[in-house]
mmCIF file of the N, C-alpha and C atoms, coordinates in Angstrom:
data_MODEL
# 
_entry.id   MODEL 
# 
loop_
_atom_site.group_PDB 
_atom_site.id 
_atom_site.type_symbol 
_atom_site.label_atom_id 
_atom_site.label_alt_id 
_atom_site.label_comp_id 
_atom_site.label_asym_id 
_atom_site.label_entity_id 
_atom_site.label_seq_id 
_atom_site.pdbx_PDB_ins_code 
_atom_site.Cartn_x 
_atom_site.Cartn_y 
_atom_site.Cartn_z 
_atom_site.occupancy 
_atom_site.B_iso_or_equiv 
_atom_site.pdbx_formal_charge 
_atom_site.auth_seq_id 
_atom_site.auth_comp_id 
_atom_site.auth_asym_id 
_atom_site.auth_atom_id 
_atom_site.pdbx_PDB_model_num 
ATOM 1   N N  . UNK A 1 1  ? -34.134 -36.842 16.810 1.00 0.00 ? 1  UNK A N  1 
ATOM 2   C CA . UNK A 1 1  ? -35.428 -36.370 17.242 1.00 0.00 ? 1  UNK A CA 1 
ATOM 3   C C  . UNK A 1 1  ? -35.286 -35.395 18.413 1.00 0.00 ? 1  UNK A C  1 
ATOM 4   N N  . UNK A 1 2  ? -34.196 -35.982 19.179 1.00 0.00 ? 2  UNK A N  1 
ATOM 5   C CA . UNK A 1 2  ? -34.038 -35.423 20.307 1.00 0.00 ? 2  UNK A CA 1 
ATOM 6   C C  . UNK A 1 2  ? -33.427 -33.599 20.304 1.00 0.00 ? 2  UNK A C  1 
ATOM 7   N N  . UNK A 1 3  ? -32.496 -33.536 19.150 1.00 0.00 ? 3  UNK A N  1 
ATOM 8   C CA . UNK A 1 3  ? -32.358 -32.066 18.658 1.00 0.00 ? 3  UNK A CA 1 
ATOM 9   C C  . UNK A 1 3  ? -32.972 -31.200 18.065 1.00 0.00 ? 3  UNK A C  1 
ATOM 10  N N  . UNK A 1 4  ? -33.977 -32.161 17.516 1.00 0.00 ? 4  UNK A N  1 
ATOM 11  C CA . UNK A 1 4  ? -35.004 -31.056 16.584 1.00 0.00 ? 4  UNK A CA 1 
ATOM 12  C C  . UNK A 1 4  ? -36.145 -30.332 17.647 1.00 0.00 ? 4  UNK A C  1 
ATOM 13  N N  . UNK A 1 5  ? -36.376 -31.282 19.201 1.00 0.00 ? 5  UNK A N  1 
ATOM 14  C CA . UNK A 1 5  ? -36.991 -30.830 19.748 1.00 0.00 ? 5  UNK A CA 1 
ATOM 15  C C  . UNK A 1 5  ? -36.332 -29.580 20.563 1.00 0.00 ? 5  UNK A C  1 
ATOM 16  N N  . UNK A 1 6  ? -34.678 -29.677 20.901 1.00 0.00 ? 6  UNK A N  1 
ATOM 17  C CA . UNK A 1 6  ? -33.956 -28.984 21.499 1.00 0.00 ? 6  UNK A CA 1 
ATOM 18  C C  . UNK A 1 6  ? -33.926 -27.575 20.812 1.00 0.00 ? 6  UNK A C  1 
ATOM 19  N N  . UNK A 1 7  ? -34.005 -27.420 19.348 1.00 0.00 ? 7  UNK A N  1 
ATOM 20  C CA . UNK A 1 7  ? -33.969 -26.365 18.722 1.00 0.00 ? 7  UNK A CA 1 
ATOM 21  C C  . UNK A 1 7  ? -34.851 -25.313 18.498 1.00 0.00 ? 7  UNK A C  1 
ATOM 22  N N  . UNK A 1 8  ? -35.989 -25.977 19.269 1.00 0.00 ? 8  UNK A N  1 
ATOM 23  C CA . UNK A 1 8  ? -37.335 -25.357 19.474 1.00 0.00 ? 8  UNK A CA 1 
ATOM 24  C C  . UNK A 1 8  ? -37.599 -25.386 20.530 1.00 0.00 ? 8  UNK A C  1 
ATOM 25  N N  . UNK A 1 9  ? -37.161 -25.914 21.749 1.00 0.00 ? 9  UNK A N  1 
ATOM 26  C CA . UNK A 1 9  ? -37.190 -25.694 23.133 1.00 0.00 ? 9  UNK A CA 1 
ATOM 27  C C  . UNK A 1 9  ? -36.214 -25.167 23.934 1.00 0.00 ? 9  UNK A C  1 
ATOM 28  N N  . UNK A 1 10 ? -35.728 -24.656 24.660 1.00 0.00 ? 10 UNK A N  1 
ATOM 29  C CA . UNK A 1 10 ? -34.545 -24.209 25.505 1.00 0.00 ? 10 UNK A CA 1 
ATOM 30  C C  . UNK A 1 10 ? -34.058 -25.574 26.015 1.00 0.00 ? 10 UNK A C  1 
ATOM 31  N N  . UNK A 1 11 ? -35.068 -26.638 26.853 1.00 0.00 ? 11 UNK A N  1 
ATOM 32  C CA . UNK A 1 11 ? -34.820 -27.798 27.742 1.00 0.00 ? 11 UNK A CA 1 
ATOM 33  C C  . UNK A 1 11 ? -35.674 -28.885 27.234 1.00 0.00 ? 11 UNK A C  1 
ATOM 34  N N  . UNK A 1 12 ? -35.292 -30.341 27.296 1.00 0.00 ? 12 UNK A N  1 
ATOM 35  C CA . UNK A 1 12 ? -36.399 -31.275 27.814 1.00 0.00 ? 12 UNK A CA 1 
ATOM 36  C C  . UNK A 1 12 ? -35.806 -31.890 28.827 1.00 0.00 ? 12 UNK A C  1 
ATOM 37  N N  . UNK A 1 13 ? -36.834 -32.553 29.412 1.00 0.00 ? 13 UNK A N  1 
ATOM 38  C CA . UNK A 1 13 ? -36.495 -33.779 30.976 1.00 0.00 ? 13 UNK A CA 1 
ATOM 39  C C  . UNK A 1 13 ? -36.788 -34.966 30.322 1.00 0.00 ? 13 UNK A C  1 
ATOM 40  N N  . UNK A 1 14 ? -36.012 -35.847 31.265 1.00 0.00 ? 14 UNK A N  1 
ATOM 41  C CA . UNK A 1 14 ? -36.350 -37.210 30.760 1.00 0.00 ? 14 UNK A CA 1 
ATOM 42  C C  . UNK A 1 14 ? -37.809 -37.507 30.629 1.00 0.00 ? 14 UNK A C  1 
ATOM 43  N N  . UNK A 1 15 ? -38.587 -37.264 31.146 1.00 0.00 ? 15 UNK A N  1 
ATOM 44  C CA . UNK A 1 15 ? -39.761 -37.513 31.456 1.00 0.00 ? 15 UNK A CA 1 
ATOM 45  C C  . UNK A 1 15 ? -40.224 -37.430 29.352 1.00 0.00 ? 15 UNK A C  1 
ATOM 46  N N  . UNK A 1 16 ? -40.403 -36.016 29.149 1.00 0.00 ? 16 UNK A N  1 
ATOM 47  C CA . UNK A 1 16 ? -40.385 -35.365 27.830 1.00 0.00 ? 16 UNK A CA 1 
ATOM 48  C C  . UNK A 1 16 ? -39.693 -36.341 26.819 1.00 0.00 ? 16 UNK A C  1 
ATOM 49  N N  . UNK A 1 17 ? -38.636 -36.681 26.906 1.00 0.00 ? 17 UNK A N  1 
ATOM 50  C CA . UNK A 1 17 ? -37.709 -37.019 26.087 1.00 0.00 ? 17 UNK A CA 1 
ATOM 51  C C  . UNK A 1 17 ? -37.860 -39.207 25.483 1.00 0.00 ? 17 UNK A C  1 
ATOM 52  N N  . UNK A 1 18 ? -39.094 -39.270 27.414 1.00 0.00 ? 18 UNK A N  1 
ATOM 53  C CA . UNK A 1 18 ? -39.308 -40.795 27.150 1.00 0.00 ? 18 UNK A CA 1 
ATOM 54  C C  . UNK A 1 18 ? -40.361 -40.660 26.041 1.00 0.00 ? 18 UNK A C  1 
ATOM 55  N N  . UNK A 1 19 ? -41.550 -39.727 26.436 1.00 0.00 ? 19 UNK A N  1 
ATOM 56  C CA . UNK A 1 19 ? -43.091 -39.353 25.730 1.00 0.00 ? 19 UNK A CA 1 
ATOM 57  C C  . UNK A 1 19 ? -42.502 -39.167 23.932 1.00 0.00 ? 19 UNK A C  1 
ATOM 58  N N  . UNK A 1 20 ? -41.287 -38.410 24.044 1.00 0.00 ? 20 UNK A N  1 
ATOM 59  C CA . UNK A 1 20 ? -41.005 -38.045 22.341 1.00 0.00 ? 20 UNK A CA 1 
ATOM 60  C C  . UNK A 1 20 ? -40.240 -39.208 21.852 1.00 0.00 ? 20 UNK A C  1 
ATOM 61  N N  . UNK A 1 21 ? -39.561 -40.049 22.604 1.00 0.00 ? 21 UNK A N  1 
ATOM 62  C CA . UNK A 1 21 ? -39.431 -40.872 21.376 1.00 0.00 ? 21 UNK A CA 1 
ATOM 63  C C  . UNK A 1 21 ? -40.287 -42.557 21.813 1.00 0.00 ? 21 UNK A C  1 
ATOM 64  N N  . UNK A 1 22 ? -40.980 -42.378 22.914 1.00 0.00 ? 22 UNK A N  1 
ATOM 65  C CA . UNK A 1 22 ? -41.765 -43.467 23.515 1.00 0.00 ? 22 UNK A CA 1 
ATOM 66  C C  . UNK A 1 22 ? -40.762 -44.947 23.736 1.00 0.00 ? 22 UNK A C  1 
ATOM 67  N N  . UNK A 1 23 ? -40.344 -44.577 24.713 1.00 0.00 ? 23 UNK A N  1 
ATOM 68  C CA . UNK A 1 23 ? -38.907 -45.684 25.322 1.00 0.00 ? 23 UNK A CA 1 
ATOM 69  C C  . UNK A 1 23 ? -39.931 -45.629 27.009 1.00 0.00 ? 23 UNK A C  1 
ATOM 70  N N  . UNK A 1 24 ? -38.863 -46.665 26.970 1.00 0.00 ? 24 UNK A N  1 
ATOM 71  C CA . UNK A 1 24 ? -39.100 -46.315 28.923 1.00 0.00 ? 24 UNK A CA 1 
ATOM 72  C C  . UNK A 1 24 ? -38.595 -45.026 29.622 1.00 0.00 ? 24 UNK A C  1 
ATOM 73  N N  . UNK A 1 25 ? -38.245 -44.853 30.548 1.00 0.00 ? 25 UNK A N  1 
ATOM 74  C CA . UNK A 1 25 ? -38.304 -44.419 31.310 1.00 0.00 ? 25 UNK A CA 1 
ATOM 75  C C  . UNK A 1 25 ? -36.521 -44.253 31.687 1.00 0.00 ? 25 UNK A C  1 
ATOM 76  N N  . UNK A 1 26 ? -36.500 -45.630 32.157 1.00 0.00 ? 26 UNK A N  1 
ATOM 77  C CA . UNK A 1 26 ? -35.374 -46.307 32.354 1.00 0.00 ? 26 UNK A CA 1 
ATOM 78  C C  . UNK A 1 26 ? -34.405 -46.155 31.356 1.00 0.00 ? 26 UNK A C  1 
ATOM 79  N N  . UNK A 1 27 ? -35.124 -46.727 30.320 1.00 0.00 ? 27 UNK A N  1 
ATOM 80  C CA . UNK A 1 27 ? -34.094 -46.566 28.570 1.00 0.00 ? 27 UNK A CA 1 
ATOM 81  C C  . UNK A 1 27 ? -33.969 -44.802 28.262 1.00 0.00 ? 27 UNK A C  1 
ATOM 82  N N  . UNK A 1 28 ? -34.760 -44.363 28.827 1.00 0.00 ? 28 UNK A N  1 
ATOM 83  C CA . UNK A 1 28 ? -34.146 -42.401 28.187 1.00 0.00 ? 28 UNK A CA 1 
ATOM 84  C C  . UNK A 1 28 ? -33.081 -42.007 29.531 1.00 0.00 ? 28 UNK A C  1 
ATOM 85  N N  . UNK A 1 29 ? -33.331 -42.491 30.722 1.00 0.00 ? 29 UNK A N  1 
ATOM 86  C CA . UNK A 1 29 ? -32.097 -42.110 31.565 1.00 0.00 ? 29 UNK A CA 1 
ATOM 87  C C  . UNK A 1 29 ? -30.788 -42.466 30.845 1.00 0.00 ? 29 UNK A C  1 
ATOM 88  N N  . UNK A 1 30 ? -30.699 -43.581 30.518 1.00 0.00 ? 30 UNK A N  1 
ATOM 89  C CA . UNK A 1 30 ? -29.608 -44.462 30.005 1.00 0.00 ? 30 UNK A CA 1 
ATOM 90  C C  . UNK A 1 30 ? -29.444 -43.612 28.346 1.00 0.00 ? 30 UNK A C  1 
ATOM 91  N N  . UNK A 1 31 ? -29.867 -43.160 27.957 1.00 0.00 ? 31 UNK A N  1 
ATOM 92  C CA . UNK A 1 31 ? -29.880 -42.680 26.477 1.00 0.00 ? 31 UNK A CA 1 
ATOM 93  C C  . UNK A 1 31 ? -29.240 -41.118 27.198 1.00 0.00 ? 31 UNK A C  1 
ATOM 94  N N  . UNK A 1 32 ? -29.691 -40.899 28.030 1.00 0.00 ? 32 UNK A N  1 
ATOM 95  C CA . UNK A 1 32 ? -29.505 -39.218 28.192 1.00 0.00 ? 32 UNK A CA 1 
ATOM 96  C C  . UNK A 1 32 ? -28.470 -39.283 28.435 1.00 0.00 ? 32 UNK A C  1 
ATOM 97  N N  . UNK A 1 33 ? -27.821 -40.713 29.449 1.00 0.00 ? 33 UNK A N  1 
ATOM 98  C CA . UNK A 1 33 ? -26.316 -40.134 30.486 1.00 0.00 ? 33 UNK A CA 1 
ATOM 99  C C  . UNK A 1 33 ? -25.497 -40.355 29.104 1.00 0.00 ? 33 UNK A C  1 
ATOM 100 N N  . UNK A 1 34 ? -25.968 -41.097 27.860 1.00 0.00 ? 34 UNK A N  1 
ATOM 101 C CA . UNK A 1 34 ? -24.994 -41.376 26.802 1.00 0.00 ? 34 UNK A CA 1 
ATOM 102 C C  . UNK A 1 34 ? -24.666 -40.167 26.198 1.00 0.00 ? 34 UNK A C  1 
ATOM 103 N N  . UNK A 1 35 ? -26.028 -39.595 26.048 1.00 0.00 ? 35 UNK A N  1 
ATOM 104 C CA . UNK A 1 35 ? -25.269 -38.196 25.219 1.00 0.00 ? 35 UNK A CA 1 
ATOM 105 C C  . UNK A 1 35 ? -24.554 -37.441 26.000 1.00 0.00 ? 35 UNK A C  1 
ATOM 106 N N  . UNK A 1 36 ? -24.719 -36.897 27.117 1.00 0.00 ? 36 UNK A N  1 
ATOM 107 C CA . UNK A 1 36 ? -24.142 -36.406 28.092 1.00 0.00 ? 36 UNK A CA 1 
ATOM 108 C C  . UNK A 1 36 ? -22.720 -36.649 27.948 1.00 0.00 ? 36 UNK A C  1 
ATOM 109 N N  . UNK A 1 37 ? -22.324 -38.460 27.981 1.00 0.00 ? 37 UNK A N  1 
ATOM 110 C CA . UNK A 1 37 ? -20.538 -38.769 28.043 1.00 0.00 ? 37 UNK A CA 1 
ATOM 111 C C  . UNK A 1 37 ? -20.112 -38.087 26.522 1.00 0.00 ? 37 UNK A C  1 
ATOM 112 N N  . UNK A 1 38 ? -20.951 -38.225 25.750 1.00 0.00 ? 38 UNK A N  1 
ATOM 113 C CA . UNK A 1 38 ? -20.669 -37.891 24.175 1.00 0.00 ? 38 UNK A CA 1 
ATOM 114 C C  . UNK A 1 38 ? -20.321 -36.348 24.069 1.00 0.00 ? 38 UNK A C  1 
ATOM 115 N N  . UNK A 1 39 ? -21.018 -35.416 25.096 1.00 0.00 ? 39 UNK A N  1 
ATOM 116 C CA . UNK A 1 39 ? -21.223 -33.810 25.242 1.00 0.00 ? 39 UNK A CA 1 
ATOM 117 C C  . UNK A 1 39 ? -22.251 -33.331 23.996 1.00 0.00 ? 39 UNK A C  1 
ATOM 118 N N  . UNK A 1 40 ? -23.193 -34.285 23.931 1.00 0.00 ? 40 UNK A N  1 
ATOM 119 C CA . UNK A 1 40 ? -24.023 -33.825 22.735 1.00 0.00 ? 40 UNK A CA 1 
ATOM 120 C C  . UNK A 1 40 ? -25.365 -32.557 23.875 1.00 0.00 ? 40 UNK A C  1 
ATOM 121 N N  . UNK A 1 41 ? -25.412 -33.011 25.284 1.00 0.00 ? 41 UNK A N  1 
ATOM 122 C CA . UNK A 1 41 ? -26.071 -32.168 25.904 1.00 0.00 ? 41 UNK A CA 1 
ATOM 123 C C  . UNK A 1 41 ? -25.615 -31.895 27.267 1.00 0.00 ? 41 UNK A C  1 
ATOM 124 N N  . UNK A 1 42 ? -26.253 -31.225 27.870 1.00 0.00 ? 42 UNK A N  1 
ATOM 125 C CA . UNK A 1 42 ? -25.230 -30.170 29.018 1.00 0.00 ? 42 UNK A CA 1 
ATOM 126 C C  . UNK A 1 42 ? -26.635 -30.782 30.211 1.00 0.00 ? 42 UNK A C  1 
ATOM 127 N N  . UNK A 1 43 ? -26.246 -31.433 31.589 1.00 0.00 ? 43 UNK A N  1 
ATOM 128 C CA . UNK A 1 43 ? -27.013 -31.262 32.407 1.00 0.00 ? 43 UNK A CA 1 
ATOM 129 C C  . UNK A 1 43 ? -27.392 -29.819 33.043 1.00 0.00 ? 43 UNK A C  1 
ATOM 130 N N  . UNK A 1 44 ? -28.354 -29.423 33.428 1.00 0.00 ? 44 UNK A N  1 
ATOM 131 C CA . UNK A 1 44 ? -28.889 -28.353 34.514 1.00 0.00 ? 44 UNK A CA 1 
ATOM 132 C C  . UNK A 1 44 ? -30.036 -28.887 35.505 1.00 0.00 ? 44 UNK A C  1 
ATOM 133 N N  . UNK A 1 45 ? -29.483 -28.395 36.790 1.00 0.00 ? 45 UNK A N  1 
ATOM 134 C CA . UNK A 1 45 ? -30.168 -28.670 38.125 1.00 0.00 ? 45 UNK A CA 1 
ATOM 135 C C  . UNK A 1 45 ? -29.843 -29.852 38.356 1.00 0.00 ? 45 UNK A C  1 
ATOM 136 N N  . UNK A 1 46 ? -31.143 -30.135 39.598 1.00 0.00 ? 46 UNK A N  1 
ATOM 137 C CA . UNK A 1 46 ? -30.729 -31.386 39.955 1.00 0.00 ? 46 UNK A CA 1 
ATOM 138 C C  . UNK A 1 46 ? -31.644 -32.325 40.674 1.00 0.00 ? 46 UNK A C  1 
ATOM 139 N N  . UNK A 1 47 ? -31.924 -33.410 41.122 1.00 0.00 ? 47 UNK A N  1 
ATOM 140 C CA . UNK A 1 47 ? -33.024 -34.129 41.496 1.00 0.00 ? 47 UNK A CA 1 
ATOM 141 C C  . UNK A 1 47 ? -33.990 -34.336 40.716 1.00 0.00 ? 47 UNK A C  1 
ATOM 142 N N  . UNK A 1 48 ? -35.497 -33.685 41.187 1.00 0.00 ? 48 UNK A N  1 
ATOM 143 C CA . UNK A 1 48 ? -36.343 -34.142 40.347 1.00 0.00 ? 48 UNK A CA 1 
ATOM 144 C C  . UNK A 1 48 ? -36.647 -32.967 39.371 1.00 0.00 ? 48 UNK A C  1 
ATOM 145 N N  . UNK A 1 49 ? -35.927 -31.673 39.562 1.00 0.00 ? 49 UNK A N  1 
ATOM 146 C CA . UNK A 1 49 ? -35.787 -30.191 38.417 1.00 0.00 ? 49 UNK A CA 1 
ATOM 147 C C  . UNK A 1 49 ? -34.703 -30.518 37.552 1.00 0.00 ? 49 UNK A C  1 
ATOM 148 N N  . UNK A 1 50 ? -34.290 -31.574 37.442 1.00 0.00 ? 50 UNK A N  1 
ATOM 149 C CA . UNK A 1 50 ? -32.891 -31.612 36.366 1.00 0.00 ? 50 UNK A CA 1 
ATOM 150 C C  . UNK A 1 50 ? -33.455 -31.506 34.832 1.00 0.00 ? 50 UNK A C  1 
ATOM 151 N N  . UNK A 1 51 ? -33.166 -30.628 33.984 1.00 0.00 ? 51 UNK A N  1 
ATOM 152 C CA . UNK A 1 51 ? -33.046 -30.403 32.462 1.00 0.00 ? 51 UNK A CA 1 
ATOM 153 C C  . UNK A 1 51 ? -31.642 -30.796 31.459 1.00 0.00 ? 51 UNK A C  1 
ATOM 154 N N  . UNK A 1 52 ? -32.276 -30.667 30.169 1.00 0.00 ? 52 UNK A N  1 
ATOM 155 C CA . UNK A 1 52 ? -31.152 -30.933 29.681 1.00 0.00 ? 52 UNK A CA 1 
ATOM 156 C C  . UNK A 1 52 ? -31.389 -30.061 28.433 1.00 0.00 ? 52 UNK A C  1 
ATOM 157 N N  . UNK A 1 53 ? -29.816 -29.834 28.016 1.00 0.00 ? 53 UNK A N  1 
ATOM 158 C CA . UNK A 1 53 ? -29.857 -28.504 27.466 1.00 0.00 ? 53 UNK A CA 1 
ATOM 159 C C  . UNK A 1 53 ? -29.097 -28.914 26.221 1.00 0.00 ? 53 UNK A C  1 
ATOM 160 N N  . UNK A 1 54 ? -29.030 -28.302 24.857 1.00 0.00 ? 54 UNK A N  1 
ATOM 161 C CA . UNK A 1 54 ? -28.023 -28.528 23.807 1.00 0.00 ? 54 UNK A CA 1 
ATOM 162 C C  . UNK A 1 54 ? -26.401 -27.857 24.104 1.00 0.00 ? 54 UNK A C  1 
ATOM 163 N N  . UNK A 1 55 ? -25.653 -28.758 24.052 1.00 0.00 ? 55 UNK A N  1 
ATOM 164 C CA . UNK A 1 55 ? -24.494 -27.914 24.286 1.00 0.00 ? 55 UNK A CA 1 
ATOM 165 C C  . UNK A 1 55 ? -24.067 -27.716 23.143 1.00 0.00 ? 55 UNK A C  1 
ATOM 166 N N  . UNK A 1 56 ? -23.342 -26.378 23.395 1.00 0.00 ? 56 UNK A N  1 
ATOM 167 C CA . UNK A 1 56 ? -23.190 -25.303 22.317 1.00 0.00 ? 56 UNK A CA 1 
ATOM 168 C C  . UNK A 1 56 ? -21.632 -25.942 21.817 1.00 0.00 ? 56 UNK A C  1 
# 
């Protein structure tokens, strides 16, 4: 779900990413840092501007 939105967006934030697949909050941080170790997505920025990007 999370790529089909990426392929049509440049970025989502966790925030986005809890609303699209309706998890917590908590559970999409923890889902995001997974793809992240996996390299399925690329962090950008940082604090409360952090995005996440498809890595190429």
């Amino acid at each position: 779900m999370m790529l089909k939105f990426l392929e049509a967006n440049i970025c989502i934030t966790r925030a986005e990413y809890s609303r699209l697949t309706n998890i917590t909050d908590r559970r999409a941080s923890s889902d995001l840092q997974e793809y992240l170790a996996e390299g399925i997505i690329r962090k950008r920025g940082g604090g409360r501007s952090v995005v996440y990007i498809k890595n190429q």
